[in-house]
C-alpha positions in Angstrom: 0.0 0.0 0.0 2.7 2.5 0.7 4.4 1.5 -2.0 1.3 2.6 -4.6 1.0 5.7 -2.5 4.7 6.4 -3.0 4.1 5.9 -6.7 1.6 8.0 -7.0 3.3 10.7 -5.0 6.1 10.1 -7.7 3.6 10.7 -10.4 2.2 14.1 -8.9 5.6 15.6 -7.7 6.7 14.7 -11.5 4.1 16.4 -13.0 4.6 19.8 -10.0 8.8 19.7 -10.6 9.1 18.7 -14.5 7.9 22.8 -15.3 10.9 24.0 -12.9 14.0 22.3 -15.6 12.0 23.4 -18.3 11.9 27.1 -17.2 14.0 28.9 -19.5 12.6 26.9 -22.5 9.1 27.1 -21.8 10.0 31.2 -21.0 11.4 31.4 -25.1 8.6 28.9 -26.6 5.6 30.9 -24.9 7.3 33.8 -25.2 6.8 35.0 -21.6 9.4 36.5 -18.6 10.1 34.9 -15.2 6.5 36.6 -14.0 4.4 34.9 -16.3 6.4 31.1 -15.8 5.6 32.3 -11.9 2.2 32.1 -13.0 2.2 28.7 -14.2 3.5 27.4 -11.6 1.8 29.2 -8.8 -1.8 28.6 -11.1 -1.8 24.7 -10.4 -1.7 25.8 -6.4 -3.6 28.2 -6.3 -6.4 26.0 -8.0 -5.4 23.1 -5.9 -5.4 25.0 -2.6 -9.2 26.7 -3.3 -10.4 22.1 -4.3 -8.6 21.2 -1.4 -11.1 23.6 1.0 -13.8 22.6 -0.6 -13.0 18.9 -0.4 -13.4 19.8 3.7 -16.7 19.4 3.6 -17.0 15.9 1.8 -13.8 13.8 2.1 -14.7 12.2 5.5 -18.2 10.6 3.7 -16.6 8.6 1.3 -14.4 5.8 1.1 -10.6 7.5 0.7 -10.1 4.5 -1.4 -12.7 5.3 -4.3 -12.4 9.1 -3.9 -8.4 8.4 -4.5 -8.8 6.8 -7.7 -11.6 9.1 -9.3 -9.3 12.2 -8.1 -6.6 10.9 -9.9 -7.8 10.0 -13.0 -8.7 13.7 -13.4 -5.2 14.7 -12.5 -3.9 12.7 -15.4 -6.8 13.7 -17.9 -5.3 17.6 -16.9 -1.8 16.0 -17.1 -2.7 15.2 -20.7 -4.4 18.8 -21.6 -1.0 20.2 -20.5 1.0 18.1 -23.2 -1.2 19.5 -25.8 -1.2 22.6 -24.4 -0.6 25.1 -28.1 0.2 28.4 -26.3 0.9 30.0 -22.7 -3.2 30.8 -22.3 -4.3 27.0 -22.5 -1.6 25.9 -20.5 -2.3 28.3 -17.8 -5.8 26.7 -17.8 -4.1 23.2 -18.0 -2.6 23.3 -14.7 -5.8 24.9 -13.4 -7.6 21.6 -14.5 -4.4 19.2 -13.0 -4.4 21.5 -9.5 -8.1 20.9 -9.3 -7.4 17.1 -9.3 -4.5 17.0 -8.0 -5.3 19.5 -4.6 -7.1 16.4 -3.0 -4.4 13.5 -3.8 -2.0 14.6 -0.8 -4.7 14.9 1.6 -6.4 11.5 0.8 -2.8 9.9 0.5 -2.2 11.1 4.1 -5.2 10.3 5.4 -5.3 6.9 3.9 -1.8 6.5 6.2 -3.1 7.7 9.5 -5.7 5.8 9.4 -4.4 2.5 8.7 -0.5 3.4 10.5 -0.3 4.1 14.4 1.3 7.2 15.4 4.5 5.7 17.0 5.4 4.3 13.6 3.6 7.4 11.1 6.8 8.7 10.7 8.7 5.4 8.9 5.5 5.1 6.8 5.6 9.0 5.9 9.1 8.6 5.0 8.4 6.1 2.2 5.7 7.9 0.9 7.3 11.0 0.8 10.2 8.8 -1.0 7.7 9.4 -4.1 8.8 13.0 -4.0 12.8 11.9 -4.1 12.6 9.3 -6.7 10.5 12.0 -9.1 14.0 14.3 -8.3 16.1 11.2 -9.3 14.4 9.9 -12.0 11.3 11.7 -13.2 13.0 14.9 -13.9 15.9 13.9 -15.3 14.1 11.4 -17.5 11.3 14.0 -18.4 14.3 16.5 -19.0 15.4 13.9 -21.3 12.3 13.1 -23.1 11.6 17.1 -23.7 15.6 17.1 -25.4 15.0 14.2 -27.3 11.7 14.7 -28.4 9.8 17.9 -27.4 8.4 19.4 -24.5 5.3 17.8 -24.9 6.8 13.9 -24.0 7.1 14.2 -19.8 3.2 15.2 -19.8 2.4 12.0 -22.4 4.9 10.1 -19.8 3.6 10.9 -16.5 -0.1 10.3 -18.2 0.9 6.7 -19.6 2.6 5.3 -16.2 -0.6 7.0 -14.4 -3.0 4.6 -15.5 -0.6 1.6 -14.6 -0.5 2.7 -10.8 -4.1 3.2 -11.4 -4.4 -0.5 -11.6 -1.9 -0.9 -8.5 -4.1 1.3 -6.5 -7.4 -1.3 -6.6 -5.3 -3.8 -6.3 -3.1 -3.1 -3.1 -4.7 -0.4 -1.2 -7.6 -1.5 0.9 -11.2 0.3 1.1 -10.8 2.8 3.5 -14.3 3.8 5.1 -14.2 2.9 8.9 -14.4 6.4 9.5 -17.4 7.3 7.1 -20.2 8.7 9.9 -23.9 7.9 10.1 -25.6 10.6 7.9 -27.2 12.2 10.7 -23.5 12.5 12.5 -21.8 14.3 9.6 -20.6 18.0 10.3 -22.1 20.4 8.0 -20.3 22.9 6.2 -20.5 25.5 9.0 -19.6 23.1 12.3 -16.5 22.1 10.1 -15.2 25.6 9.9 -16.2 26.4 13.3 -14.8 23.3 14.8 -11.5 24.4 12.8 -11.7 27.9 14.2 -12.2 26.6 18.1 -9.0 24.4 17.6 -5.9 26.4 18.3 -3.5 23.8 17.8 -5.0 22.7 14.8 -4.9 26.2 13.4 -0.7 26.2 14.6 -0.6 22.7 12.5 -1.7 24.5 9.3 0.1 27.6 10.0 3.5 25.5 10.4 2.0 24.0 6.8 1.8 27.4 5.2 5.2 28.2 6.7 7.1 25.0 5.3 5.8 25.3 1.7 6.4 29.2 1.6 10.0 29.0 2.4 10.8 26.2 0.0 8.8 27.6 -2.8 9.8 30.6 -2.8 13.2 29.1 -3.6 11.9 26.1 -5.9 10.8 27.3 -9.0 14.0 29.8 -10.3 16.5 27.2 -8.7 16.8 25.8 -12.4 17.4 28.8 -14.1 19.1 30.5 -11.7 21.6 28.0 -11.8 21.8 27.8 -15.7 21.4 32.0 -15.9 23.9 33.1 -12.9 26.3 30.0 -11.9 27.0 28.8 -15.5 24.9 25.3 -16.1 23.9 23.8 -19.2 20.6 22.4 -20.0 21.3 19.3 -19.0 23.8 20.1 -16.5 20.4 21.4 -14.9 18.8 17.7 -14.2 22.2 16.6 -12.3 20.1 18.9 -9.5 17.6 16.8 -9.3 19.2 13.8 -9.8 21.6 13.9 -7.5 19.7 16.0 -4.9 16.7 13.3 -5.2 18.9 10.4 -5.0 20.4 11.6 -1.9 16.6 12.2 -0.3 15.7 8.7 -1.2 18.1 7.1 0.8 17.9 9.4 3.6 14.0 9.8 4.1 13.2 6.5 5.2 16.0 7.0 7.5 14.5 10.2 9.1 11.5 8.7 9.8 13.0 6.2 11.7 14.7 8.7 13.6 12.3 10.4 14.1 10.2 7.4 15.7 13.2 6.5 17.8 14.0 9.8 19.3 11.3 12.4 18.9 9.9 13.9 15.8 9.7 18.0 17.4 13.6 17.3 17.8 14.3 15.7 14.2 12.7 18.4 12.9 14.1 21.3 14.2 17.8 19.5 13.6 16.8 19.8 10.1 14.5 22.8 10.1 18.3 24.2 11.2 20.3 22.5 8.7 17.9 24.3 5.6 18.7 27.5 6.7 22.4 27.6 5.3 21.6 26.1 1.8 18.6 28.3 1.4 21.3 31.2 1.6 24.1 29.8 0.2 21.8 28.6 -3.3 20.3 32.5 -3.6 23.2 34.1 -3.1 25.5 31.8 -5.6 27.8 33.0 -8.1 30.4 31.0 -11.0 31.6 29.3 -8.2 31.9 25.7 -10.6 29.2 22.7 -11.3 30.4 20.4 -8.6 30.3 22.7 -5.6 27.2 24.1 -6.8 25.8 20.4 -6.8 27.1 20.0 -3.1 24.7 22.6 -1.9 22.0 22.2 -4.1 21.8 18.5 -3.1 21.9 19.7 0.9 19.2 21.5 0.2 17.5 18.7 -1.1 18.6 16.6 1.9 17.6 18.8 4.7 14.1 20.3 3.0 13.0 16.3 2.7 14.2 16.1 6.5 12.0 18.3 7.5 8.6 17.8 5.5 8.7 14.0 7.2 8.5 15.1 10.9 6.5 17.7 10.2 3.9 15.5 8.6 3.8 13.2 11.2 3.4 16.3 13.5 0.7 17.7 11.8 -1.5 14.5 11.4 -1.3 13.8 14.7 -3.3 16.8 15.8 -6.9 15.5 14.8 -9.0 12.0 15.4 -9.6 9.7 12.8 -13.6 10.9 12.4 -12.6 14.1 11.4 -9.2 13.3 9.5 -9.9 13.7 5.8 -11.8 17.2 6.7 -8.6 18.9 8.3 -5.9 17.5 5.8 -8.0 18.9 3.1 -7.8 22.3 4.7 -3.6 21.5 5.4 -3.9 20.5 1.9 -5.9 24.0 0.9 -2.9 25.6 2.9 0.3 23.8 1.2 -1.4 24.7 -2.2 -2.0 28.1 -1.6 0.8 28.9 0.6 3.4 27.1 -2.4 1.4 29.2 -5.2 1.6 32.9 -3.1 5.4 31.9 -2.6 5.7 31.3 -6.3 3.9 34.4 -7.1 6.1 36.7 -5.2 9.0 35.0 -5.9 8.4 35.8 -10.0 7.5 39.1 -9.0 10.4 39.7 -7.2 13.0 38.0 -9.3 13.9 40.2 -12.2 16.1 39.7 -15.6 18.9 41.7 -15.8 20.2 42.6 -19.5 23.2 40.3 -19.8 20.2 37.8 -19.4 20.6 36.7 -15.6 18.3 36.6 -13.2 18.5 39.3 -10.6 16.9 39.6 -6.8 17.0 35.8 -6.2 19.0 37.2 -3.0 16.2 38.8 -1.7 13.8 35.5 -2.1 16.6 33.6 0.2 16.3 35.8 2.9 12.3 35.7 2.5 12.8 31.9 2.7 15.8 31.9 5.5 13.0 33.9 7.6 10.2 32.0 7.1 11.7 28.6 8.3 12.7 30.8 11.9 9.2 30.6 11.9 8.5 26.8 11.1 10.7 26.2 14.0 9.2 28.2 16.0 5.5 27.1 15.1 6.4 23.4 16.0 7.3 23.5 19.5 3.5 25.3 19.9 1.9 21.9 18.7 0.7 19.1 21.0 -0.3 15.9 19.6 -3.4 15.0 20.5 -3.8 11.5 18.8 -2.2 8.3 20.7 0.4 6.9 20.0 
């Protein structure tokens, strides 16, 4: 079961990361600057973050199972629009129709592995799902990098689509029906009472707000990491998918290994090790110069390492904040929250980032100290949770 979750998590982190390589190519194909790429990126979270409220109200009556597969089947039908995508307006509204799909997969994914994983071993299990996201950095990007080089831009999109519908199959096969929490109809929350029950929760409301924190500092940084690194510190194209490649295959060694750790000795203080450990990369990638590929790769791949180290604690930590019943409704609102809070981060960071007229990218300094502050605040936002959920 974890496993197919992983794979799927591979699939939908593909589909998020393969626009970052491709930056500076879709930029002269569309014709558009480093605001208008912001905007495709931040329009598949921002439409993702506005499904994932809405999903609130309804995820917790239906089996996470069936509402798993319909949800992604839509994300690969948007998956497809985007590779036939003809101009810079239809795939805007491409990755409108994949973020509406795609908003609800975390939070059912999650929620499918609290429910059936105990809390003093949530950790390991978030650690191999969250390996999805690694092995799309060691393999999907690179590959789709490959398949846009060799072919056209087009091929990832037709990739990612075609391995879709085989997990498809794996996910009726090995994941269970999951419906022991589905109420009696006269016991379901309406609307209202969920928002309300959200609002009267402060610890809840510090679990999202950690959320929005984590995805603001690392997408901020995300998106122009690609061309920043081809623009300012002297990359080639295909220099570009060594990031993710070896960043990625660094993460999927080490994230099983954090959430081990983090079952063994705490998850707060596996966190914050890490939560520290992001702070020098996050500086040390914005404010980069020539300084050579290989060095370069050494910090880009830290990053990579101590991001990942964070997210897999901080999961486990936010889940553990609400019962079972009422599960699927607050990880659609954290889910509402990591979209939105990654799609604002990628709209200010295009707004801010500039390009200068030897064709560089200029104020990516100022995004890394936007980022270096907001994960002081992470850190600070976890020590105010309290898990609620036995272990």
């Amino acid at each position: 079961m974890l496993i197919t979750l992983a794979l799927i998590q591979f699939t939908h982190v593909m589909d998020f990361m393969i626009i970052m390589p491709m930056g500076n190519q879709l930029m002269g194909i569309f014709k558009i600057g480093p605001s208008e790429f912001g905007h495709i990126v931040s329009s598949y979270n921002v439409t993702a973050g506005i499904v994932g409220f809405a999903g609130a109200f309804f995820v917790d009556n239906f089996d996470r199972k069936k509402l798993l597969r319909l949800m992604y089947l839509g994300f690969l039908l948007g998956t497809l629009a985007c590779a036939f995508a003809p101009s810079y307006a239809w795939m805007l509204l491409a990755r409108v129709l994949t973020g509406a799909f795609g908003g609800l997969l975390s939070t059912l994914m999650l929620s499918i592995v609290s429910d059936a994983i105990p809390l003093a071993r949530r950790s390991s299990a978030m650690g191999i799902v969250t390996s999805g996201f690694a092995l799309a950095s060691v393999f999907g990007v690179p590959f789709g990098s490959f398949l846009a080089s060799a072919f056209n831009w087009h091929a990832p999109f037709l990739f990612i689509a075609a391995i879709g519908l085989l997990i498809q199959i794996g996910l009726q096969m090995f994941v269970p029906p999951m419906n022991s929490h589905i109420r009696l109809r006269q016991d379901r929350p309406n609307p209202l009472k969920v928002i309300l029950n959200l609002s009267r929760n402060l610890n809840q409301r510090r679990a999202l707000f950690l959320m929005s924190m984590l995805m603001f500092s690392q997408f901020t940084l995300i998106p122009f990491i690609a061309p920043y690194m081809e623009l300012n510190v002297g990359f080639t194209r295909d220099q570009v998918n060594w990031i993710y490649l070896f960043g990625g295959l660094c993460a999927v060694f080490t994230a099983p290994l954090v959430g081990r750790l983090a079952d063994r000795i705490g998850r707060l203080k596996v966190f914050l090790l890490f939560a520290t450990i992001t702070l020098v990369p996050v500086l040390l990638i914005t404010h980069m110069g020539p300084i050579g590929v290989p060095l370069a790769l050494v910090v880009t791949s830290s990053f990579f390492i101590a991001v990942n180290g964070r997210v897999v604690p901080a999961m486990a930590i936010i889940t553990s904040t609400t019962e079972p019943q009422t599960r699927g409704s607050f990880m659609s609102f954290n889910s509402s929250v990591q979209q939105l809070s990654a799609g604002l981060a990628a709209y200010i960071a295009g707004s801010i980032v500039t390009k200068n007229p030897d064709g560089s990218l200029g104020h990516y300094s100022t995004v890394g100290w936007i980022a270096f502050a907001a994960g002081l605040i992470c850190m600070y936002a976890a020590t105010r949770i309290k898990p609620v959920e036995p272990s």
